[in-house]
C-alpha positions, 0 to 999 in steps of 0.5 A: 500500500503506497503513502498516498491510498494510506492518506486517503484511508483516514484522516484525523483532522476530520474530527474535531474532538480528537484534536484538542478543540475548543468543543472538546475543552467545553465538553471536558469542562462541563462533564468535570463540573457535572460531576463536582460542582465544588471543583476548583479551576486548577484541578479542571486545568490539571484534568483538561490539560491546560492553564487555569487561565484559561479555564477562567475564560471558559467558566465566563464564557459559559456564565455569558451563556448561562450554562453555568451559575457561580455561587460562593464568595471567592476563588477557594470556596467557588461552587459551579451550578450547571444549568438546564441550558448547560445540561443541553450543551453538555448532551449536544457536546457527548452525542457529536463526540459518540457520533465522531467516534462511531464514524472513526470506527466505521471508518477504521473497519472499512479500512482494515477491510481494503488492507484485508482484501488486498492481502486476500488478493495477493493469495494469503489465506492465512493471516496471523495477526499480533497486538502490540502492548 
């Protein structure tokens, strides 16, 4: 199989939640706070992967958007309430991200079956295949 018919079989970059991505970042962020309203920026940051920072512009962001309401009176005893809104973004965030991977899937399959034909067609019959790990 040439460089070309292996670039063709799959792409990642068609796949927004498999590259760090903004939607990909809210999902994190909101699923993380659904689990534990009292969690605190840096341990979102910590688990997410990026910089309190920025978490800081994420958590306003979805106040703006009213996905989230913030009560307690400072940085160490913030408490983060999700919304009914924030709870339909969240559901909208986790179906796109199952249908990406169901589409990933289906995509991996149909190309281990071309590999698997072309193999067939070179007059293999019997294939052995090992897992790595």
């Amino acid at each position: 199989m040439n460089e070309k018919e292996v670039k063709n079989m799959f792409n990642f970059e068609d796949y927004t939640f498999f590259n760090p991505s903004p939607n990909f970042r809210e999902l994190m962020i909101l699923q993380i706070i659904s689990q534990n309203e009292r969690v605190s920026q840096e341990m979102i940051a910590k688990s997410v992967g990026i910089v309190p920072s920025m978490v800081n512009r994420y958590l306003k962001d979805f106040e703006d958007k009213k996905y989230i309401i913030k009560t307690g009176g400072n940085r160490r005893n913030m408490n983060y309430e999700i919304t009914y809104e924030g709870k339909k973004r969240l559901q909208f965030l986790t179906v796109s991200f199952i249908n990406e991977v169901s589409k990933i899937y289906s995509e991996t399959k149909k190309s281990f079956n071309k590999v698997l034909d072309k193999i067939e067609d070179m007059g293999y019959q019997n294939i052995l295949l090992y897992g790595a790990g």
